[in-house]
C-alpha distance (Angstrom), angle and dihedral (degrees) to the residues before:
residue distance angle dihedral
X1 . . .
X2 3.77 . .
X3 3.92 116.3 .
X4 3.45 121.8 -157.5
X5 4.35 116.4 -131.1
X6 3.43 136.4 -131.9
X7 3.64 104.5 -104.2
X8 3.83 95.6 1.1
X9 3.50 116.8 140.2
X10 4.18 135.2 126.9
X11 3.64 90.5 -29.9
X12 4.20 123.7 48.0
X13 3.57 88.6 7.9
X14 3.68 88.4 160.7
X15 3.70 111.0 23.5
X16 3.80 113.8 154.4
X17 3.59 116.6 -123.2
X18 3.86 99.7 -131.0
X19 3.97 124.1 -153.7
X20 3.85 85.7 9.5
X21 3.87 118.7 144.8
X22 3.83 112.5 -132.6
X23 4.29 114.6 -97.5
X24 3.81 109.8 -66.5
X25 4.20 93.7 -140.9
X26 3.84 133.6 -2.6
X27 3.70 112.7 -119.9
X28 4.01 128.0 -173.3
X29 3.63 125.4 -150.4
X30 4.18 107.3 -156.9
X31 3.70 129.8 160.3
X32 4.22 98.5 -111.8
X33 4.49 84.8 40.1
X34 3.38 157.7 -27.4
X35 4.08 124.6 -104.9
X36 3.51 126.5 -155.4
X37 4.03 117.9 -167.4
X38 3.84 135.0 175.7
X39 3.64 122.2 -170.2
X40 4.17 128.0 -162.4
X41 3.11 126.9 175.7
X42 4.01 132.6 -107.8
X43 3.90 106.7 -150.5
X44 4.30 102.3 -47.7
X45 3.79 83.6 -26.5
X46 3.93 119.5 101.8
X47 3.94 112.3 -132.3
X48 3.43 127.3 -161.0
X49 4.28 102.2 -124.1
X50 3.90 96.2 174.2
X51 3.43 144.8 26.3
X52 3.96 139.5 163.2
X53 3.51 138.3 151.0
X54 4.33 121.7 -159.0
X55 3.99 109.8 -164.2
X56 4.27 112.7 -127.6
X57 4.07 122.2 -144.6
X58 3.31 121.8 -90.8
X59 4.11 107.9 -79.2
X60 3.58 103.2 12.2
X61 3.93 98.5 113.4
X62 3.99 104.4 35.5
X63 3.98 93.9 175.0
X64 4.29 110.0 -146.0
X65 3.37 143.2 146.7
X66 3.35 103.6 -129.9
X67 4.04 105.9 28.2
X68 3.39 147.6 43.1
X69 3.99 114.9 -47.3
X70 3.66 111.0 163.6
X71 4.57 95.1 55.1
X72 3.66 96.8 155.2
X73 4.10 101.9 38.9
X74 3.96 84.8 167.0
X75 3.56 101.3 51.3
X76 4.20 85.4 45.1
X77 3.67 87.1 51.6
X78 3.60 99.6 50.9
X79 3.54 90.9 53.6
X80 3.41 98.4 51.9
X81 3.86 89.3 53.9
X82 3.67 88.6 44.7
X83 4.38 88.9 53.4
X84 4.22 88.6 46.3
X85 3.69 89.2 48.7
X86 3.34 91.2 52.8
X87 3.93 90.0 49.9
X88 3.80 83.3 52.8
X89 3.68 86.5 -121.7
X90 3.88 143.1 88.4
X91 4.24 107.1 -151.6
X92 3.73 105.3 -151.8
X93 3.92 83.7 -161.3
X94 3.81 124.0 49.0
X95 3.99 137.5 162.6
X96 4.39 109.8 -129.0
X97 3.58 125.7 -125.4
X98 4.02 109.3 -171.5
X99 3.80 130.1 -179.7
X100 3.94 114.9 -82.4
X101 3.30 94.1 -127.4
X102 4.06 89.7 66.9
X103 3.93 96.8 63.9
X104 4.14 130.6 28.6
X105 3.50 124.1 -112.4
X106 4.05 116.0 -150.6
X107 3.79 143.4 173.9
X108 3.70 112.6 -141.5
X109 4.15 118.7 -173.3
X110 3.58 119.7 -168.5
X111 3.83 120.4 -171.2
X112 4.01 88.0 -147.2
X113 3.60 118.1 36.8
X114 4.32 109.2 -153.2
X115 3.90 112.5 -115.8
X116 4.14 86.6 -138.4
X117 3.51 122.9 77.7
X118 4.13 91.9 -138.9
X119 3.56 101.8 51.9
X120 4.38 86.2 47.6
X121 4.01 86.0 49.9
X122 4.56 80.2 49.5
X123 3.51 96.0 46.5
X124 3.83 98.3 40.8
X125 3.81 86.8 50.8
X126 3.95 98.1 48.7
X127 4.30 93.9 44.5
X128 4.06 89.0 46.2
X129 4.45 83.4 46.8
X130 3.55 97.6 63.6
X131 3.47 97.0 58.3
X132 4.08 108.3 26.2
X133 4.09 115.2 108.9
X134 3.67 86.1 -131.8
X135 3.80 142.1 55.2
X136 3.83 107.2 -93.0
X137 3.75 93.7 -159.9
X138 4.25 89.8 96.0
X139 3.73 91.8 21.4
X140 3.86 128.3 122.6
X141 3.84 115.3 -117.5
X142 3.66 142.2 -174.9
X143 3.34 141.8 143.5
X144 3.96 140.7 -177.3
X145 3.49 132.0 -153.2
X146 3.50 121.8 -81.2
X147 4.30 140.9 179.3
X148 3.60 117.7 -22.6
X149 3.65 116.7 -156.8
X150 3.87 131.0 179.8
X151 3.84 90.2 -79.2
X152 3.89 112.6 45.5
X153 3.63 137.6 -45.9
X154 4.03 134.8 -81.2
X155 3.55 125.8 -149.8
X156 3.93 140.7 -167.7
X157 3.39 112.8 -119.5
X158 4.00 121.6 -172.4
X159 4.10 122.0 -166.2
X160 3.45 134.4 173.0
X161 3.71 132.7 168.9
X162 3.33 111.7 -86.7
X163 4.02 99.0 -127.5
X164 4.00 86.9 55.6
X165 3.52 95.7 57.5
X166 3.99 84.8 52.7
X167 3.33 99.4 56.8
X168 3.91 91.4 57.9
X169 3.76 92.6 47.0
X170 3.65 93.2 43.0
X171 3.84 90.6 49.6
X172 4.21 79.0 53.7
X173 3.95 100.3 51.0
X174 4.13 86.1 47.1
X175 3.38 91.2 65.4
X176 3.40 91.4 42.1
X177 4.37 106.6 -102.4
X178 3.67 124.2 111.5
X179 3.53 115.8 -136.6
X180 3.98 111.7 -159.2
X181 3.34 96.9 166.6
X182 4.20 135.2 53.3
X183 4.01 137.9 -164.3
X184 3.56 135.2 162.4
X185 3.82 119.8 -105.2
X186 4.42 97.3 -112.0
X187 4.40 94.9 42.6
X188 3.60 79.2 54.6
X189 3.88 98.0 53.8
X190 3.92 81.1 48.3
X191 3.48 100.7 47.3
X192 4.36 80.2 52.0
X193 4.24 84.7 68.4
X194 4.15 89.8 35.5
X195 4.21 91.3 54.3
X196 3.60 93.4 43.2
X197 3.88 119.1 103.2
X198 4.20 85.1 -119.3
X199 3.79 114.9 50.5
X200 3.80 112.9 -175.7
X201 3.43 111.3 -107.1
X202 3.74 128.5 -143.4
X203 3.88 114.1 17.1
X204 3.67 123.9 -22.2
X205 3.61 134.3 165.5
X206 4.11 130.0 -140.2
X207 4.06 120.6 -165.9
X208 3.83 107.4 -169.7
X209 3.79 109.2 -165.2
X210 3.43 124.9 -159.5
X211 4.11 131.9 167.8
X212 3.96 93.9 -108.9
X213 4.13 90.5 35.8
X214 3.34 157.2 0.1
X215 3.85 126.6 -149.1
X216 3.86 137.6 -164.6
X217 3.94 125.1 -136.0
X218 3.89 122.8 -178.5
X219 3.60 108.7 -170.1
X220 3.95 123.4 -160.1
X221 4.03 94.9 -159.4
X222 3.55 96.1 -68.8
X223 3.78 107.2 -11.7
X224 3.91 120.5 82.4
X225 3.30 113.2 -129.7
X226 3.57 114.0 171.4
X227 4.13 118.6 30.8
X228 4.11 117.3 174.8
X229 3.74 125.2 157.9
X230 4.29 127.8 -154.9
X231 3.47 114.4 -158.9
X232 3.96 110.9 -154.9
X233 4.05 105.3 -90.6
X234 3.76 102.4 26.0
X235 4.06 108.9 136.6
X236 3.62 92.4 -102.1
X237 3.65 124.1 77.5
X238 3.65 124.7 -140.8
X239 3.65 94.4 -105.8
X240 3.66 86.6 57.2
X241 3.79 91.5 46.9
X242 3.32 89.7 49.6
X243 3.86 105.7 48.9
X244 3.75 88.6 43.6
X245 4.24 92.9 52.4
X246 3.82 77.8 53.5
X247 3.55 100.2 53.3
X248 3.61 95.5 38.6
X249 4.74 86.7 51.6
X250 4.24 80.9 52.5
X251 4.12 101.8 36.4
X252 4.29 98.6 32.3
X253 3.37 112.1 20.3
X254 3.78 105.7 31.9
X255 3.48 105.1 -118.4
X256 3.58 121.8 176.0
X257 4.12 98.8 -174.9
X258 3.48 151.3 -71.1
X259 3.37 129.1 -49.2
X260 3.89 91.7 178.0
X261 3.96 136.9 -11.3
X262 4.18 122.8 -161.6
X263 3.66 122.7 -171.0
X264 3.78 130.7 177.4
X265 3.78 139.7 126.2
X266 3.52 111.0 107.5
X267 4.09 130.0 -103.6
X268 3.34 136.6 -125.3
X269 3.66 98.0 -101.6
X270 3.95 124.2 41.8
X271 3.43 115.0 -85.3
X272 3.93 101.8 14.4
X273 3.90 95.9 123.8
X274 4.10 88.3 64.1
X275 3.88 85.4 49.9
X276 3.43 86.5 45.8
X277 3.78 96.1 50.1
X278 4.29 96.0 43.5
X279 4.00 87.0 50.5
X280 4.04 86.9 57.9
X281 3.53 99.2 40.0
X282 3.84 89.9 54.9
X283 3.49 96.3 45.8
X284 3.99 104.1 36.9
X285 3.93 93.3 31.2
X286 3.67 93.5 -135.1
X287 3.91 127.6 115.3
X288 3.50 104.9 -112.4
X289 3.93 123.1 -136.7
X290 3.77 130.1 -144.4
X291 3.92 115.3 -114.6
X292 3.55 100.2 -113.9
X293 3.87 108.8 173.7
X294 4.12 87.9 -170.0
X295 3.69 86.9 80.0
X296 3.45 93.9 60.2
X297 4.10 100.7 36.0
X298 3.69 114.9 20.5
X299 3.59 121.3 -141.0
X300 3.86 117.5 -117.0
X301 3.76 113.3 -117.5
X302 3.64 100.9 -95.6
X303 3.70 91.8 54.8
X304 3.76 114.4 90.2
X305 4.06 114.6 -171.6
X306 3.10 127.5 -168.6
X307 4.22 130.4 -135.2
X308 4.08 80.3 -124.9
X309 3.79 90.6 51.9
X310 3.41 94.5 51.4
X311 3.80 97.6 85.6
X312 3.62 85.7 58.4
X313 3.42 103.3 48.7
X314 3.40 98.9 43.7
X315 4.10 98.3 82.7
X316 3.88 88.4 44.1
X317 3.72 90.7 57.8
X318 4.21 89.9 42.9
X319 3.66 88.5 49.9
X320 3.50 101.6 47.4
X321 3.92 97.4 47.3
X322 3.79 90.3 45.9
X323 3.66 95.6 53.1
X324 3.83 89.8 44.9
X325 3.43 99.8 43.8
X326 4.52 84.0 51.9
X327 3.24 91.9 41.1
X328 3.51 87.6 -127.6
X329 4.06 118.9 163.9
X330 3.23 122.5 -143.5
């Protein structure tokens, strides 16, 4: 899945970070806390060495598109030194995970694909302009490949404003972490199932829940195909959201069912996640399994994690195996 850079934009969207080590620790910047992981490895197996979570005041990440997220860069600082000194470590080198709702996620097809790596970086740019909220001229962009069909390609593309993505790594180097390298809280639950040593096969659906949102992600094996995001107190309610993501995987993109659907995250009101789950099973017809990113890295003995922590460690563990299993530095 695409990963937005420190300091990419227009130009060196994609420079390679050469002689870099890979990210020390994941860490996760979210409005009700921040999450700080750090995975090892036991044999071939990853293992989950560290993980802590430090609550944030009310208001002091607000995540938008189009405004101010990080408001209280102190308070978000402080609690991510309080979460790495409760890891018994500081990481001087981390991998992000922000909010969804602070960057937009889009599928882009083009009939013919360019042959040179420029004038793809051109056209991406100008078919993601004409319908972003905000000006892509000081925007961050990048985008990975995605299905291929008989006619063309599609790829995901993820932008952000520029100054957003700032705030989150400034809120890093304060308390004293660089973060090099940037992803969105739900492609990093999916990149959890695309690391693992067992990626579904066929068509399977993830539903990421989260207080502020709740996001949709159709998966054909290993390409996304579908992306759409809810914020809490749009017009439509999930159920709605939810039936019409299944009429549009039957009517649009040929879907014949699921071979597996994951929920987890955790709602803003107790118990929403099993709503959440009944409403899917009823409308998909498959039994839908909680995202449980144990199953994919253990935790080490002295690590104890909670089933209300598991929403939070989830894209730490997807993160981290991704970027280890690319190689990618952060």
């Amino acid at each position: 899945m695409s990963r937005l850079r420190r300091g990419s934009g227009a130009q060196g969207l994609l420079a390679r970070w050469l002689a870099s080590p890979p990210p020390d620790a994941a860490i996760e910047i979210a409005p009700e806390g921040v999450s700080v992981a750090v995975l090892g490895s036991r044999g071939s197996e990853p293992v989950v060495e560290a993980f802590a979570t430090a609550s944030l005041p009310p208001g002091a990440v607000v995540p938008s598109l189009l405004s101010h997220n990080i408001v209280d860069r102190a308070a978000v600082a402080g609690a991510l030194r309080t979460a790495c000194d409760r890891i018994g470590q500081r990481p001087r080198r981390a991998a992000l995970v922000i909010p969804d709702l602070a960057a937009r996620v889009s599928l882009v097809h083009f009939d013919q694909v360019p042959p040179r790596r420029e004038d793809l970086d051109q056209l991406i740019r100008w078919q993601v302009k004409k319908s972003s909220p905000f000006p892509l001229d000081d925007a961050c962009v990048t985008y990975s490949p995605g299905a291929r069909g008989a006619t063309g390609a599609e790829f995901v593309v993820v932008s952000a404003r520029r100054d957003t993505i700032r705030e989150y790594e400034a809120a890093c180097d304060e308390a004293g972490m660089y973060a090099g390298l940037v992803d969105v809280a739900t492609l990093s639950v999916v990149n959890l199932y695309l690391a693992s040593a067992a990626t579904p096969s066929g068509d399977w659906l993830v539903v990421h829940m989260r207080p502020e949102y709740t996001s949709i992600a159709i998966m054909r094996g290993r390409d996304l195909i579908f992306f759409r995001n809810r914020a809490e107190g749009e017009a439509d309610g999930l159920a709605d959201v939810v039936h019409q993501t299944a009429m549009y995987y039957q009517d649009r993109l040929e879907g014949t069912g699921f071979a597996r659907a994951f929920a987890g995250g955790t709602g803003r009101t107790s118990g929403a996640l099993d709503v959440v789950r009944r409403e899917i099973e009823s409308r998909v017809g498959t039994a839908v399994e909680m995202i449980d990113p144990t199953r994919a890295a253990v935790a080490t003995d002295r690590i104890t994690v909670a089933a209300d922590q598991l929403a939070a460690l989830a894209p730490l563990v997807g993160m981290l195996m991704r970027t280890r299993l690319e190689g990618v530095p952060a």
